[in-house]
C-alpha positions as CSV (number, residue, x, y, z in Angstrom):
1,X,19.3,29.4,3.3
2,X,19.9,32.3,6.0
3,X,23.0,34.0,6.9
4,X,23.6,34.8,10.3
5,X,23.1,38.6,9.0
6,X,19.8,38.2,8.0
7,X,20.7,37.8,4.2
8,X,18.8,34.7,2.6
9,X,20.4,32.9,0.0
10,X,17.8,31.6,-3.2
11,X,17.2,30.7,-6.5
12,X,14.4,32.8,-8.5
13,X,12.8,32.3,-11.5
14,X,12.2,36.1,-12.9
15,X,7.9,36.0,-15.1
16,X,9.1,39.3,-16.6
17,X,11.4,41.5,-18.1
18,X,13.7,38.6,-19.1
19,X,14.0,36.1,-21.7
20,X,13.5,32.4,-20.9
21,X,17.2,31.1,-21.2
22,X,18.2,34.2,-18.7
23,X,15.4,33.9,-16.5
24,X,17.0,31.6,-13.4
25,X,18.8,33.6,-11.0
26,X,20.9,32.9,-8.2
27,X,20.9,35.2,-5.2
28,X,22.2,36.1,-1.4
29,X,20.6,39.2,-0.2
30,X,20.7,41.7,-2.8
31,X,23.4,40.2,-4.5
32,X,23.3,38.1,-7.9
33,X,25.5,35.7,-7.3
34,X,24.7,33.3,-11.3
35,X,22.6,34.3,-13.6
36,X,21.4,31.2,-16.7
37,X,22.4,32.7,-19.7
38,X,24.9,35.3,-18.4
39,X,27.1,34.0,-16.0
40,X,30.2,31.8,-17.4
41,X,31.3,30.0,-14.0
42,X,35.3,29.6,-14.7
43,X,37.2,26.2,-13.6
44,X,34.7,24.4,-16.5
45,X,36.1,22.4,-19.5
46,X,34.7,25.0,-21.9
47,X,33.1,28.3,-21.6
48,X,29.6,27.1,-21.4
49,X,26.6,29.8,-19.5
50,X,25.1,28.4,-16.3
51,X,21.3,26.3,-17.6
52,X,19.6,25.7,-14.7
53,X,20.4,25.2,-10.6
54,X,19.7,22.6,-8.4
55,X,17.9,24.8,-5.5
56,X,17.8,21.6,-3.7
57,X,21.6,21.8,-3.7
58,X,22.4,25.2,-2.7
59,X,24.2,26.5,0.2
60,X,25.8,29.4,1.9
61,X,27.5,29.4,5.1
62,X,26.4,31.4,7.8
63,X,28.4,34.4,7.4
64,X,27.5,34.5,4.1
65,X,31.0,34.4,2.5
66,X,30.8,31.4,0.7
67,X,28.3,29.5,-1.2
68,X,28.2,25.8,-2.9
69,X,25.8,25.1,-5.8
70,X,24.9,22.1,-8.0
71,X,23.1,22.8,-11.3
72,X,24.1,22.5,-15.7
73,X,25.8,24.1,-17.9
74,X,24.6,24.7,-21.5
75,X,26.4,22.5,-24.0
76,X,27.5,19.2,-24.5
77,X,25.5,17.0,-22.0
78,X,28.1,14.6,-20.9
79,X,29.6,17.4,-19.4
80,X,27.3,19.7,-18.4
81,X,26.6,18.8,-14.6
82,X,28.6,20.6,-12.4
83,X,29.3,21.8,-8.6
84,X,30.6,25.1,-7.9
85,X,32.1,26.9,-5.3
86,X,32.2,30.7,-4.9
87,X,31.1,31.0,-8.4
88,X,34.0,28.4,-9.4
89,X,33.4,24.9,-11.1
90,X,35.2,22.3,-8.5
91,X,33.7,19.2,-9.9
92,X,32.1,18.0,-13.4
93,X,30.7,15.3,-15.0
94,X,32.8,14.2,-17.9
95,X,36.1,14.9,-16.0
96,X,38.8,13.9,-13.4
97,X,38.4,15.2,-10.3
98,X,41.5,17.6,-9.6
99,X,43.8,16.4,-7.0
100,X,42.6,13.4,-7.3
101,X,44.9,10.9,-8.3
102,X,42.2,8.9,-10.6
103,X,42.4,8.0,-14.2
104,X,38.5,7.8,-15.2
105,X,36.5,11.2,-15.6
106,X,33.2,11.7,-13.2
107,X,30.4,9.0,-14.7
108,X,27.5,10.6,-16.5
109,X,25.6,11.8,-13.8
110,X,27.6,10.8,-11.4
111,X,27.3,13.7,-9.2
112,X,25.0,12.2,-6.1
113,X,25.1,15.0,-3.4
114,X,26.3,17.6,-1.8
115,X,26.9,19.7,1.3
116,X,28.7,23.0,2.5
117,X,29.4,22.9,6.2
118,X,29.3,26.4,8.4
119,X,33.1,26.1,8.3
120,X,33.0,26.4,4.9
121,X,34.2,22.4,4.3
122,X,32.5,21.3,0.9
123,X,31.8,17.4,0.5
124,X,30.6,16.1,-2.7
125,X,29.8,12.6,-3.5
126,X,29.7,10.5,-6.9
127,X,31.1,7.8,-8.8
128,X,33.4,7.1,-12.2
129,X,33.0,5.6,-15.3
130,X,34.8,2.8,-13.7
131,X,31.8,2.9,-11.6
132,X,34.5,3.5,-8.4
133,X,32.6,5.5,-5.4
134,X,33.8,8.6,-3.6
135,X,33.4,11.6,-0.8
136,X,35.4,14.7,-2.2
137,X,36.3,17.7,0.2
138,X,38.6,20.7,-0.3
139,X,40.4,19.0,-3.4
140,X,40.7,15.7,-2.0
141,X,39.5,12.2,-2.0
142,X,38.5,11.7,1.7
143,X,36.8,8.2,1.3
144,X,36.5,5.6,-2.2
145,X,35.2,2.3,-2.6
146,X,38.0,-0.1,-2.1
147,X,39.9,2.1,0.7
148,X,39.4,1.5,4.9
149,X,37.1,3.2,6.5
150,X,38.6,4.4,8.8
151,X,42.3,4.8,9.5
152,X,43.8,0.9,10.3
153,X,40.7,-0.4,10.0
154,X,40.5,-3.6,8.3
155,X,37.2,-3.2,6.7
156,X,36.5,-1.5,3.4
157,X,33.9,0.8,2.1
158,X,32.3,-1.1,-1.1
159,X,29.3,-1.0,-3.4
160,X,29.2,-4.6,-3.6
161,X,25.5,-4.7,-2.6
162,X,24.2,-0.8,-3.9
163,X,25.7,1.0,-6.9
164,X,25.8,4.1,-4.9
165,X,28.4,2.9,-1.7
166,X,27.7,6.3,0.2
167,X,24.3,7.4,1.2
168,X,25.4,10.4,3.5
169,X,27.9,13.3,4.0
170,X,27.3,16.1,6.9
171,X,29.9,18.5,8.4
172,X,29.6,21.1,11.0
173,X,31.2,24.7,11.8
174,X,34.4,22.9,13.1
175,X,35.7,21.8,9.9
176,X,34.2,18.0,11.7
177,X,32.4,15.3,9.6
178,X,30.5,12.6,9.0
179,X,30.0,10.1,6.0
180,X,27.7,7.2,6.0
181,X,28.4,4.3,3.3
182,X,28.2,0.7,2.9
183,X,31.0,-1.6,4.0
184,X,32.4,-5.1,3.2
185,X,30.9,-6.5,6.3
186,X,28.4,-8.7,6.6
187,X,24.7,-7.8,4.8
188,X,22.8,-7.1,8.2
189,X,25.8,-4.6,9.5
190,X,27.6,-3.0,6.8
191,X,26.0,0.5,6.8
192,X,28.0,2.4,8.6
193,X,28.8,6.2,9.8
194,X,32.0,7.5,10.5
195,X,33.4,10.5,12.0
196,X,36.3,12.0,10.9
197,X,37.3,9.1,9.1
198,X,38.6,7.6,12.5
199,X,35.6,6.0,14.3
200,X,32.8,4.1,13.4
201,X,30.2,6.1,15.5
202,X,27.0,4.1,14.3
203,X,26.1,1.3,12.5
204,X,23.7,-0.8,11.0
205,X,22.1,-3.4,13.9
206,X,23.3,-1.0,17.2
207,X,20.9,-1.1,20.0
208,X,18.7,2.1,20.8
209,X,17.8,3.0,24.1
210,X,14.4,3.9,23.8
211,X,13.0,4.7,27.5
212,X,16.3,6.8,28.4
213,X,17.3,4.1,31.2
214,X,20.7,3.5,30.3
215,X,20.2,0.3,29.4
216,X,19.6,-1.2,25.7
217,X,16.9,-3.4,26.6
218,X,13.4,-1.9,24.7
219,X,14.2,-5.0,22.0
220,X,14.9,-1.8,19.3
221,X,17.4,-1.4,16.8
222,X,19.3,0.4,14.4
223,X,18.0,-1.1,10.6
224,X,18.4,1.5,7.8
225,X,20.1,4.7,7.6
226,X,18.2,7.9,5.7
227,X,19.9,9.2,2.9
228,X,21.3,12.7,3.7
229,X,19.2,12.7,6.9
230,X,21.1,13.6,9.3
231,X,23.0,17.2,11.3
232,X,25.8,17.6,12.9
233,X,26.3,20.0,15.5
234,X,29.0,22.2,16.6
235,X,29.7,20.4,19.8
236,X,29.6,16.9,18.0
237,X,25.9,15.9,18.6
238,X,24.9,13.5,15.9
239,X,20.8,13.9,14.6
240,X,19.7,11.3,12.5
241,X,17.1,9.9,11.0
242,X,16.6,5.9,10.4
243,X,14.5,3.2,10.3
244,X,14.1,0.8,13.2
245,X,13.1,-2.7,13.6
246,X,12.9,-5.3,16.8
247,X,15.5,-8.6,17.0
248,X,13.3,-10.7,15.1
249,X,14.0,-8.0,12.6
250,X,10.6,-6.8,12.2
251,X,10.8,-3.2,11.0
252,X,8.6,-1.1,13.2
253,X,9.1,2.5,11.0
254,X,11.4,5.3,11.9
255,X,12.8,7.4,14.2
256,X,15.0,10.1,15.4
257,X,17.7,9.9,17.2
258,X,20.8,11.7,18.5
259,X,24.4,10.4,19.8
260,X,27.5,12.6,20.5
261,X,29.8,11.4,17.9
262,X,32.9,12.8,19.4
263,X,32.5,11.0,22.6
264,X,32.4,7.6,20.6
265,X,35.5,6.2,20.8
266,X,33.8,2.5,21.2
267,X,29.9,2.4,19.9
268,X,27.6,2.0,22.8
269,X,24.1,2.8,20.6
270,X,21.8,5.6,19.9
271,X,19.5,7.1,22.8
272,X,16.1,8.2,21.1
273,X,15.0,11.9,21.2
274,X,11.7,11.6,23.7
């Protein structure tokens, strides 16, 4: 990860000079943010050092003023998977979310992804021992399994047919988002992605307009959505990848495509990027 500054933001492994258990280090420029070993993130359930960090799961926003990390704490295994944000646990495995109104602790290894958006927006997704699904941002629950949607919407997110309802989570320097999950709808259209939690931008099945006519008539469309593969722009473009197939429902591989989520106040489909 790069700051806007020029500062890059990493996780190194240090050969020398250090022993093994203190070895992992977490950094933004010249600064150490965690250190295995050393660092005692607070917000935890004990007082455990940092383990090990997920690099794959590390982020800093562009000014470089805050950062987002997934990774384990020494101790007790059933507890010792956590997120933290500017150095402070926010979520962990073995415990109830804060602010969140539920009664069963964060399942073992139920931490499934994360993201920190430029405006500094953290999303976090997982599941309970009750095996209930959720989207967690800024201390709140912003979509569960059982819940609409979308606001009014009839329809209800639901892990019915995967264990893991959401599959995607993306936000953008506006404080805007996106979360993809699967819906209550029928089998061949219930993966969806909404925006803001108040439109259903895409969904599984929309036509793509392939040859940039206007018109959806290239017999392509919308089958599978990637897992976490997808950006959202400033100025609400939508970049996704996805798997495509023909109306027989042949699958003919993937592809990338963009739509401007904030200008989708009735889905119309995706226009390919050429």
């Amino acid at each position: 990860m790069i700051a806007s500054d020029g500062a890059v933001g990493f996780a190194s492994d240090v050969t020398t000079g250090l022993p093994t258990a203190e070895d992992d280090l977490l950094v933004l420029g010249t600064t150490l943010l965690a250190q295995t070993g050393v660092t005692v993130p607070p917000g935890q359930t004990g007082s455990e050092f940092w383990e090990a960090f997920d690099l794959s799961d590390f982020w800093i926003t562009q000014d470089g003023q805050h950062y987002l990390v997934q990774g384990d704490l020494g101790g007790d295994t059933a507890f010792d998977d956590v997120v933290v944000l500017d150095g402070n646990v926010i979520v962990q495995e073995g415990t109830i979310l804060p602010g969140s109104g539920f009664v069963e602790a964060v399942d073992l290894n139920g931490i499934v992804g994360v993201h920190l958006a430029p405006s500094g927006r953290y999303l976090v997704r997982g599941n309970n021992n009750d095996e209930a699904d959720w989207v967690y941002s800024d201390g709140q629950v912003i979509a569960r399994t059982g819940a609409p949607i979308a606001a009014g919407a009839a329809e209800l997110w639901s892990d019915a047919e995967y264990s893991d309802c959401f599959f995607l989570h993306v936000g953008n320097g506006n404080g805007d988002f996106v979360i993809g999950g699967v819906t209550d709808a029928a089998t061949d259209a219930n993966a969806v992605l909404v925006y803001n939690n108040e439109t259903v931008v895409a969904r599984e099945g929309d036509p793509i307009d392939l040859d940039g006519n206007g018109l959806f008539d290239d017999d392509l469309f919308l089958q599978t959505f990637g897992n976490d593969d997808a950006f959202l722009a400033d100025d609400g473009a939508l970049f996704i990848v996805v798997n495509v197939k023909n109306g027989a429902g042949t699958g003919l591989g993937q592809a990338f495509l963009s739509l401007r989520a904030n200008d989708r106040i009735f889905r119309d489909g995706f226009d390919a990027i050429p």
